[in-house]
C-alpha positions as CSV (number, residue, x, y, z in Angstrom):
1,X,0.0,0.0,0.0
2,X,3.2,2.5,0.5
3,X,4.5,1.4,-2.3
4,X,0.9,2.2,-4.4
5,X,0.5,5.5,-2.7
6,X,3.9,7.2,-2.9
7,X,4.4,6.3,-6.9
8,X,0.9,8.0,-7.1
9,X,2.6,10.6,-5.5
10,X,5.7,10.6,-8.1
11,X,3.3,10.3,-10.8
12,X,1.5,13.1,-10.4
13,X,4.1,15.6,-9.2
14,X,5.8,14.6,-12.8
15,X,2.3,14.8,-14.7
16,X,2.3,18.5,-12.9
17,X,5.4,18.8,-14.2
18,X,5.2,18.1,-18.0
19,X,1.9,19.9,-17.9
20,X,3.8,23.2,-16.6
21,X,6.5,22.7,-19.1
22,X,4.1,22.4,-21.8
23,X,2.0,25.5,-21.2
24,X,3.7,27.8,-23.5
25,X,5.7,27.6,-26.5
26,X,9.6,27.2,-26.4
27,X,9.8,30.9,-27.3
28,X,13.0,30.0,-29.6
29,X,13.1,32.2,-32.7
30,X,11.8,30.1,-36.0
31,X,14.2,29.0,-38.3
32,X,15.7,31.3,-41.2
33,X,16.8,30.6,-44.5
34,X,20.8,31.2,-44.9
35,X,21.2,32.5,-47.8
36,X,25.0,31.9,-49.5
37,X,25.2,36.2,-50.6
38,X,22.6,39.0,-49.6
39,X,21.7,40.4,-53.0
40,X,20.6,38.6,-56.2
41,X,24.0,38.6,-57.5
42,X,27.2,37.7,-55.4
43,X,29.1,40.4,-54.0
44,X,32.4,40.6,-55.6
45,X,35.3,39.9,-53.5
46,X,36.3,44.2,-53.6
47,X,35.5,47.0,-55.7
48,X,37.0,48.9,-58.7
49,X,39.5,51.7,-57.5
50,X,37.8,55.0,-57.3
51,X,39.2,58.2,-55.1
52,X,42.5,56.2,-54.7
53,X,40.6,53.4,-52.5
54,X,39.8,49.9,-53.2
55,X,36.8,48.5,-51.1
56,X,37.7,44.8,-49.9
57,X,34.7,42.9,-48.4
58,X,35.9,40.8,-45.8
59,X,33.8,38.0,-45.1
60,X,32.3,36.4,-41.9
61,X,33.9,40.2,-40.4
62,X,31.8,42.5,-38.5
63,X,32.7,46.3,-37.3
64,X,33.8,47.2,-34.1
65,X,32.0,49.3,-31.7
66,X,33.8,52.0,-32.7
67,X,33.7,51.6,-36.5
68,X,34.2,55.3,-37.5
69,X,37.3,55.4,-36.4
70,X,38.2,53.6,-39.9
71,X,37.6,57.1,-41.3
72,X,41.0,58.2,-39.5
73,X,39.5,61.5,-38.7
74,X,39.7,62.7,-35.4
75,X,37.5,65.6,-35.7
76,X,35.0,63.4,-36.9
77,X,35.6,61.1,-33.8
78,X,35.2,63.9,-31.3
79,X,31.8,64.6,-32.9
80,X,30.4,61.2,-32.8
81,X,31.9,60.5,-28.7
82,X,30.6,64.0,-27.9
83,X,27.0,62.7,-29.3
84,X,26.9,59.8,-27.8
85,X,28.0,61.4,-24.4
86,X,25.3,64.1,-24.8
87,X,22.5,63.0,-27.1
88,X,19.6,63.6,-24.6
89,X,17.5,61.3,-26.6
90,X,20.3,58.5,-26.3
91,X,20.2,59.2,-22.5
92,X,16.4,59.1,-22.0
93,X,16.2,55.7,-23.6
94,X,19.5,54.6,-20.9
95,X,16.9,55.7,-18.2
96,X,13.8,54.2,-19.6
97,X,15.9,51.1,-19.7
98,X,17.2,51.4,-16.1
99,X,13.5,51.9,-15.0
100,X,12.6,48.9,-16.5
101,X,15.6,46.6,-14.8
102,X,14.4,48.2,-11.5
103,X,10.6,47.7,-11.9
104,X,11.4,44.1,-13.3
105,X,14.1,43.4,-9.9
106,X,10.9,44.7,-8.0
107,X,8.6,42.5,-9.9
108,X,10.7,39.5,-8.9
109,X,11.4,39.8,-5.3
110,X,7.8,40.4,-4.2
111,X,6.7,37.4,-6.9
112,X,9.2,34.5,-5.9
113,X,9.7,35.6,-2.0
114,X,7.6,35.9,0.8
115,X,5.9,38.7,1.7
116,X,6.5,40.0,5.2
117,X,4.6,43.7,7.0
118,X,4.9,45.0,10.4
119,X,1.5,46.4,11.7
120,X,1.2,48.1,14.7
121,X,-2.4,49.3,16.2
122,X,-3.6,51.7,19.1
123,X,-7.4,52.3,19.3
124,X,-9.7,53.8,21.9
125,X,-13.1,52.6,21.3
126,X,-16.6,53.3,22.9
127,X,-19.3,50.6,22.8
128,X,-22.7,50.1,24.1
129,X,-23.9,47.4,26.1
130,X,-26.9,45.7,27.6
131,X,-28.1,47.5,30.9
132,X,-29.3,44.0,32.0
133,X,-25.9,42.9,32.4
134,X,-25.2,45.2,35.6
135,X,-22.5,47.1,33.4
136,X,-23.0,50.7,32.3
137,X,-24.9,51.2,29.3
138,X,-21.6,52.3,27.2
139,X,-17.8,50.8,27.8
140,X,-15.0,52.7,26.9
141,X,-11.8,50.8,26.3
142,X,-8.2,50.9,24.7
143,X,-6.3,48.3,22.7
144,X,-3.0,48.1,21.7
145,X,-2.0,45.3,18.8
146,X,1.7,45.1,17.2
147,X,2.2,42.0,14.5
148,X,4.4,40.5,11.6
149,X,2.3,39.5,8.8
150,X,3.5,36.9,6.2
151,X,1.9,36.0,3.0
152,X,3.3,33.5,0.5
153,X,2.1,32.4,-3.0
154,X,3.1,28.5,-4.1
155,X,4.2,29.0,-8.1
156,X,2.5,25.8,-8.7
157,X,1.9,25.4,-12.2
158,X,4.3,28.1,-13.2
159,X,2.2,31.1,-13.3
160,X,4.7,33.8,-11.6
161,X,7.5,32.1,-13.5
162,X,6.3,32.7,-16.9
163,X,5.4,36.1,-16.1
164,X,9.0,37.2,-15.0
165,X,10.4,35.5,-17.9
166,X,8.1,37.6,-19.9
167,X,9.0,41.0,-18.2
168,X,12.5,40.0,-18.8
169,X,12.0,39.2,-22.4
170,X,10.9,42.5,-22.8
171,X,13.7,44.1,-20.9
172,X,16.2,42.8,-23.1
173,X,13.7,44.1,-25.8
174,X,14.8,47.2,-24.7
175,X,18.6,46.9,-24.0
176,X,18.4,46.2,-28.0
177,X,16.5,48.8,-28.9
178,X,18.9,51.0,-26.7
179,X,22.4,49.5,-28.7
180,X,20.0,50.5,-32.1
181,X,19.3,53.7,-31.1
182,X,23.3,53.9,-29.9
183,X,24.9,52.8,-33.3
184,X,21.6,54.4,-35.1
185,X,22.7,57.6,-33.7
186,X,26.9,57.4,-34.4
187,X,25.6,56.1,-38.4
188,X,23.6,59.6,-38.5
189,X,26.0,61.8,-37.0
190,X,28.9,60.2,-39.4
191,X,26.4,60.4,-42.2
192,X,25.6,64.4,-41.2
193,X,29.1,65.4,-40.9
194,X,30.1,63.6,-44.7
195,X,26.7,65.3,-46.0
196,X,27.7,68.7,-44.8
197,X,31.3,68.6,-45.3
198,X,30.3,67.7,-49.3
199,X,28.1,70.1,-49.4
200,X,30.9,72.5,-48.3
201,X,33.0,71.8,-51.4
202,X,30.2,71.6,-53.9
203,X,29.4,74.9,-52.8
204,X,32.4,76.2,-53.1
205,X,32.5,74.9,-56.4
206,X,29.0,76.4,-57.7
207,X,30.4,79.9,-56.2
208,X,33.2,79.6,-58.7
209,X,30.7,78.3,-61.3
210,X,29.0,81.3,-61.1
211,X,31.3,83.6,-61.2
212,X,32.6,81.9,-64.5
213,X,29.0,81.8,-65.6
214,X,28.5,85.7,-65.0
215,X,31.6,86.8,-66.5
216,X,31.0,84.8,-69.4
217,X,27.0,86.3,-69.5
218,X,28.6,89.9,-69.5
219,X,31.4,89.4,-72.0
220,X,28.4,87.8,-74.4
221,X,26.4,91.0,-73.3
222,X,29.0,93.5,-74.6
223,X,29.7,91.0,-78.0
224,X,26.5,91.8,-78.4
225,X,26.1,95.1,-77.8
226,X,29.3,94.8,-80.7
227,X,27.4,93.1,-83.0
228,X,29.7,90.1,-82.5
229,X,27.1,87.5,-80.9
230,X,23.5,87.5,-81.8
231,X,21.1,89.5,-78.8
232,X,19.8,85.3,-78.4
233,X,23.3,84.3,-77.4
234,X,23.6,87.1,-75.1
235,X,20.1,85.9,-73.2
236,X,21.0,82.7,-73.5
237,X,24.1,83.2,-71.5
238,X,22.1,85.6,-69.0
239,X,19.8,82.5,-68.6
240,X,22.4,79.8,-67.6
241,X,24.4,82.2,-65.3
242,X,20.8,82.8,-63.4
243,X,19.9,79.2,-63.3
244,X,23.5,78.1,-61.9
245,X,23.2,80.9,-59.2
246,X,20.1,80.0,-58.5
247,X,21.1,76.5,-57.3
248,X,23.5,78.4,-54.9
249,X,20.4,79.3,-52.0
250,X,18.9,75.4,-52.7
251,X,22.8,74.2,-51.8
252,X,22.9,76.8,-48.5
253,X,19.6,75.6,-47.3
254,X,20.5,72.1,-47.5
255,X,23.9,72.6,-45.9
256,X,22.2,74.9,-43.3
257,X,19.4,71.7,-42.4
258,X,22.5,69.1,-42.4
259,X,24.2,71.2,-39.8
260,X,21.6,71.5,-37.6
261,X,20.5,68.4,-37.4
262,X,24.1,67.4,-36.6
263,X,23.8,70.4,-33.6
264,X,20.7,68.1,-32.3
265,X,22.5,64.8,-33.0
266,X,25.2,65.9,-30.5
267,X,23.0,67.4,-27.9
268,X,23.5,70.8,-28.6
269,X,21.5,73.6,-29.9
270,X,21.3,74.7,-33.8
271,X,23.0,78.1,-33.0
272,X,25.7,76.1,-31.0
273,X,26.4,74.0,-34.3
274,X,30.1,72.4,-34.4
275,X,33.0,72.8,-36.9
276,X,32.7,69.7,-39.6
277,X,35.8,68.8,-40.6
278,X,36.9,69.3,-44.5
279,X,36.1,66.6,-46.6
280,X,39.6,65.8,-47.7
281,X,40.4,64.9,-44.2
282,X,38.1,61.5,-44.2
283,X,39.5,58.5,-45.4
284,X,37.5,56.0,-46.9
285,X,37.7,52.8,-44.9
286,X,39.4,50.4,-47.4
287,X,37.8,46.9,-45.8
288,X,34.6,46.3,-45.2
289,X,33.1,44.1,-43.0
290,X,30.5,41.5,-44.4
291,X,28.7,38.8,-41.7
292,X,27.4,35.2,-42.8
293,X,23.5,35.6,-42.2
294,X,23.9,33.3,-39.8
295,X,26.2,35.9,-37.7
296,X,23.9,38.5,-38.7
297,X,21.0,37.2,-36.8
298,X,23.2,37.5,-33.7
299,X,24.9,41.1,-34.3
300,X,21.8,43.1,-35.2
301,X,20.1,44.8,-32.3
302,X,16.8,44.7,-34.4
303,X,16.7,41.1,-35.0
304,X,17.9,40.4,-31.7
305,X,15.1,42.7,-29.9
306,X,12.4,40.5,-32.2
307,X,14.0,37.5,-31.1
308,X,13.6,38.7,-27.1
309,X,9.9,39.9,-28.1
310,X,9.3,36.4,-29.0
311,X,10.4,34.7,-25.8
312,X,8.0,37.4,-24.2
313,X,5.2,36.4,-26.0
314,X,6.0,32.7,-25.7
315,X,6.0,33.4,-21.9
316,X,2.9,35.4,-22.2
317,X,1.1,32.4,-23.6
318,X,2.6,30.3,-20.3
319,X,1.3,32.6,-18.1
320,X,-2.2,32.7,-19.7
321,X,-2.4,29.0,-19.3
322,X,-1.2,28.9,-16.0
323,X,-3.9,31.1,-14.5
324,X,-6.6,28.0,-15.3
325,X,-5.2,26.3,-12.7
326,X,-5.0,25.9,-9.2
327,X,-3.1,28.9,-7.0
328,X,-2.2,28.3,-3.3
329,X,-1.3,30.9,-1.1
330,X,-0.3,30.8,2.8
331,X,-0.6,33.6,5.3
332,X,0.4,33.7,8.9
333,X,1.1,36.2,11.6
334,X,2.2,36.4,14.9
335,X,2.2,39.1,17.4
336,X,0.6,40.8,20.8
337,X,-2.0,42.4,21.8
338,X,-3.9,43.5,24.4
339,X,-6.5,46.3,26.2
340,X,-4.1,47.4,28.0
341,X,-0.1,48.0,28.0
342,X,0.7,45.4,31.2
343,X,-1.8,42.7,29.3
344,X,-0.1,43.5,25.9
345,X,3.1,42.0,27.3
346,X,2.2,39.7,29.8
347,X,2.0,35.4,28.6
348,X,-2.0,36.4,27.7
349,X,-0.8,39.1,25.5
350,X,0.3,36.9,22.8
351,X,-1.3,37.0,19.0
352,X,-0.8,34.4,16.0
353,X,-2.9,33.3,13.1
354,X,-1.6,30.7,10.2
355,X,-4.1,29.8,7.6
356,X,-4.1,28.3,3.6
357,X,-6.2,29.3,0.9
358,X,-6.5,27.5,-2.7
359,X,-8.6,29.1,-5.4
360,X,-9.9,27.5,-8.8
361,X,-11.3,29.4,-11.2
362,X,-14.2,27.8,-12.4
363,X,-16.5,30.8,-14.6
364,X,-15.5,33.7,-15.3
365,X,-17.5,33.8,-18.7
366,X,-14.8,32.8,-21.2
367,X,-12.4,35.8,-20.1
368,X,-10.0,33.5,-19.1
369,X,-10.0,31.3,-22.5
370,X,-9.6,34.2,-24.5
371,X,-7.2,35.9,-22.3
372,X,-5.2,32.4,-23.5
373,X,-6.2,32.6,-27.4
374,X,-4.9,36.5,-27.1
375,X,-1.8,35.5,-26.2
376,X,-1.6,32.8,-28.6
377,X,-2.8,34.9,-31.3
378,X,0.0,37.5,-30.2
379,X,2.7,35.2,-30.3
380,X,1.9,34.3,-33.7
381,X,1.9,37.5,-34.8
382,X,5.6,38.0,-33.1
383,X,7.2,35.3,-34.8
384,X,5.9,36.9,-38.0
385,X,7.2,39.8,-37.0
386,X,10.5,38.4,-36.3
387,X,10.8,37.0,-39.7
388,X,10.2,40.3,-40.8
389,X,12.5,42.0,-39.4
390,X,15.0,39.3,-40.4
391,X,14.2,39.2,-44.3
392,X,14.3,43.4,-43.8
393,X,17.7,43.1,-42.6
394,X,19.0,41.0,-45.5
395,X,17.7,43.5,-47.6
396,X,19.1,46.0,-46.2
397,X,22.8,44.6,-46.3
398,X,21.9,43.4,-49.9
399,X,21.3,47.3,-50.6
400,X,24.2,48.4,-48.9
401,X,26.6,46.0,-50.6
402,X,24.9,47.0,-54.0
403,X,25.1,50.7,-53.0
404,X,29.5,50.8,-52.5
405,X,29.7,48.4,-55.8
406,X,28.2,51.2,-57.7
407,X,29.2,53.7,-55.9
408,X,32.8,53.1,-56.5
409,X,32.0,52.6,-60.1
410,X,29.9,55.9,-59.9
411,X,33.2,57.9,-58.5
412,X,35.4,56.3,-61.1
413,X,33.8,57.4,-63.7
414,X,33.2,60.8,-62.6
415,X,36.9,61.1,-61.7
416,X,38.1,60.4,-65.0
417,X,35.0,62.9,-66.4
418,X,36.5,65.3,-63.4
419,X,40.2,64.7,-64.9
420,X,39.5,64.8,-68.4
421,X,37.8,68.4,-68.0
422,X,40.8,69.5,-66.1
423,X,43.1,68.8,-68.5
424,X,40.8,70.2,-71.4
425,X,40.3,73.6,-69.4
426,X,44.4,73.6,-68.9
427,X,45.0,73.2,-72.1
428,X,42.2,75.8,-73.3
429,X,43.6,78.5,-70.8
430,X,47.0,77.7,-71.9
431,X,45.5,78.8,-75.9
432,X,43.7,81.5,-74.6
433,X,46.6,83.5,-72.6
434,X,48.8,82.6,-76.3
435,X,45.8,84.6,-77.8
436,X,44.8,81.5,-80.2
437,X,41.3,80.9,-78.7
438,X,38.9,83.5,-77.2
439,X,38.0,83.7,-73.3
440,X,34.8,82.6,-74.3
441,X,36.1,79.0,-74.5
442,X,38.0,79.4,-71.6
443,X,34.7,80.2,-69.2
444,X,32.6,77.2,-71.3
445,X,35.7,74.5,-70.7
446,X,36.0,75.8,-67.4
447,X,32.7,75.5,-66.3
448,X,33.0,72.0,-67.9
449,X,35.3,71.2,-65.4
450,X,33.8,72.7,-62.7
451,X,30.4,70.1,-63.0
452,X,32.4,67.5,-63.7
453,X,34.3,68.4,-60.7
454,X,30.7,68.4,-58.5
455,X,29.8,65.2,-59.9
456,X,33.0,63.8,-58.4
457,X,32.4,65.2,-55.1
458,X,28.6,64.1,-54.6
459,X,29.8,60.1,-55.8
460,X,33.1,61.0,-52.8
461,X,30.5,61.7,-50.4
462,X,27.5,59.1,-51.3
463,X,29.7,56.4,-51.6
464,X,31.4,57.7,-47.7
465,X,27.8,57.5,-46.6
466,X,27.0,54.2,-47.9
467,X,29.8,52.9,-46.0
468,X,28.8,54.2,-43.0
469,X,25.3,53.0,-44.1
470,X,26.8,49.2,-44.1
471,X,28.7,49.4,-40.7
472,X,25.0,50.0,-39.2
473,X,23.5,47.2,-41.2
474,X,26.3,44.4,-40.0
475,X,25.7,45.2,-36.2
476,X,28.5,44.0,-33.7
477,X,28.9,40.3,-32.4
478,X,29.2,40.3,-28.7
479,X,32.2,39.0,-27.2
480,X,33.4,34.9,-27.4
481,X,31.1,33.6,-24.3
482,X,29.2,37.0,-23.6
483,X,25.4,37.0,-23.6
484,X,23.3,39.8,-24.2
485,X,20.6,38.6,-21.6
486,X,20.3,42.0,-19.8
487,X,17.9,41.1,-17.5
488,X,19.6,38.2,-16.0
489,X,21.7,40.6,-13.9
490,X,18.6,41.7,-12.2
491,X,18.5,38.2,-10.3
């Protein structure tokens, strides 16, 4: 009969068991394809020289967590440490996150230990009694109480478990978002300061292009005014000269909107804007970093924030399943009391109550049912969501690889446009000041040179930025043995 009754015993402690393990789904992330490239085509092994620079894609790398210093330009280190130090945005997300790690340590240690009060109680009371009794007809007395109260829930079919693991899903949710928004902001402040620094030179240029254009509008005006050059020519060249310097206030604006968004980047007001470093003095980092997807899915703070929203939700759906069953809870307390100060501590004086409760719900018109097919539904929707954001960041690397292949072709070609004019406005000065052409061709071949010259700097700059665009997309790899699990610290 021992025997029969304790492997009932065992039997249904493990029954309990697998039932609590099976409430809710593993929470691992679904399985991704892994794709052998990112694009549609292969990335090549590096690109075609342009600028002096030869773009090697280094496989299975990622970038540092302080990628920008490949630029090797310490201006534009300052500015990107000086944001991150006082970015106020940055800095209300690090305390929104260190809200959450104390709210979830809170959450914990009044879920998985007992609770335990001090009470303490002085009352004077009047009350009326029977006349009959040979006792006035009211009684005033005093009574004076002090006690510890304990209360303990049992977490027996994991209820309390899943929902810690839940909040702590979602705090990692948020230490990932946080390392976005960190490398999200350094990508847009190195992105701002190559913007404005090309928009620096190709103003400069456009200044000089006007000046050529409007000398070469007045020396057509007085041809004219000669007879030498038809009064078509003349407004011809009055046209082009207004429509170059009109660009000018377009290129000002836009330099003016870059720089103050990189004031704001960095924390600081747009009046307060900093110096940007000349765009000469950026280097263009000659390797690049390119992670297997299967590294990917661990260095992006995106994918990894999905993947912690989905232990969340898996947890959610534990939690929701949990709450059908039973829930035992203990309470006890023990103290003294008394009507008086001598009885309070004297052997009569003493207080103490233990007691048990276990609840089942049995109705509470469906609420509970659907509370479970919510979560359900949810993590559904999270896994999706995961895939997503998974399939977004392939594309995006895919993009980014594309972008530097063509980019690099793009500055190639407008270098040897850029070079070409040079050399023909040289060579067209050189006639001119011999007297064997007229300054006419010397402002057209120079003005040549001078858009050609633009086109190289706007391919210089996009192709920077798209650099810059593909450290963000790689992420970083944590450390060899290092997990990410922020909210485990909070135990």
């Amino acid at each position: 009969m021992t025997f029969t009754y304790k492997t009932t015993v065992l039997a249904v402690a493990a029954g309990l068991a697998l039932t609590a393990c099976s409430f809710g789904p593993s929470g691992e992330a679904p399985a991704m394809p892994s794709p052998k490239h990112y694009g549609a085509q292969a990335q090549p092994a590096k690109t075609v020289a342009a600028g002096g620079v030869v773009q090697t894609f280094d496989v299975g790398a990622t970038p540092g967590p302080q990628w920008w210093r490949l630029y090797r330009c310490a201006p534009l280190d300052a500015l990107v440490e000086e944001g991150l130090r006082n970015s106020p945005t940055l800095a209300a997300t690090q305390r929104t996150l260190a809200a959450a790690q104390e709210q979830l340590r809170a959450q914990i240690g009044s879920s998985t230990l007992p609770s335990i009060d001090g009470a303490a109680q002085v009352q004077r009371a009047r009350t009326p009694v029977a006349p009959q009794l040979g006792l006035p007809e009211q009684v005033q007395y005093n009574f004076f109480a002090g006690q510890l109260l304990a209360h303990y829930t049992f977490d027996l079919f994991g209820q309390t478990r899943y929902m810690n693991s839940a909040s702590a899903a979602r705090v990692n949710v948020q230490a990932f978002e946080l390392e976005a928004s960190r490398r999200a902001l350094a990508a847009n402040i190195v992105a701002a300061t190559i913007n404005v620094a090309a928009l620096d030179r190709e103003i400069a240029l456009t200044e000089r292009l006007v000046t050529v254009s409007n000398d070469a509008a007045n020396e057509d005006a007085q041809r004219s005014a000669l007879g030498s050059v038809s009064r078509v020519q003349a407004l011809e060249s009055k046209q082009d000269a207004a429509s170059i310097a009109a660009t000018l206030p377009e290129l000002r604006q836009q330099r003016a909107t870059a720089v103050h968004a990189l004031a704001v980047l960095m924390g600081r007001t747009p009046d307060n804007a900093p110096s940007v470093p000349d765009l000469d003095s950026l280097s263009l980092p000659e390797h690049v970093p390119v992670a297997v997807p299967s590294d990917l899915l661990r260095s992006r703070p995106d994918i990894q924030a999905a993947d912690a929203a989905v232990k969340a939700a898996a947890a959610d759906v534990g939690e929701a399943t949990a709450q059908l069953f039973p829930s035992l809870s203990l309470t006890g307390a023990m103290g003294r009391g008394g009507f008086s100060w001598p009885a309070v501590v004297s052997g009569a004086g003493g207080l103490w109550a233990i007691g048990a409760s276990l609840s089942q719900p049995i109705f509470h018109g469906g609420a509970l049912f659907a509370q479970r097919r919510a979560s359900i539904d949810t993590y559904d929707a999270t896994v999706l969501h995961y895939k997503s954001t998974v399939l977004s960041a392939f594309q995006d690397v895919a993009n980014s690889l594309a972008a530097l292949e063509n980019d690099a072709q793009t500055q190639a070609s407008s270098e040897v446009a850029a070079d070409a004019a040079r050399t023909a406005f040289e060579d067209t000065s050189s006639r001119q000041r011999l007297g064997s052409l007229p300054s006419a061709a010397t402002h057209a071949s120079e003005s040549r040179y001078l858009n050609a010259e633009i086109g190289a700097v706007r391919a210089a700059g996009q192709r920077m930025s798209d650099t810059a665009a593909l450290f963000q997309a790689m992420g970083e790899l944590p450390p060899p043995q290092q997990t990410q699990q922020t909210a485990a610290s909070t135990h």
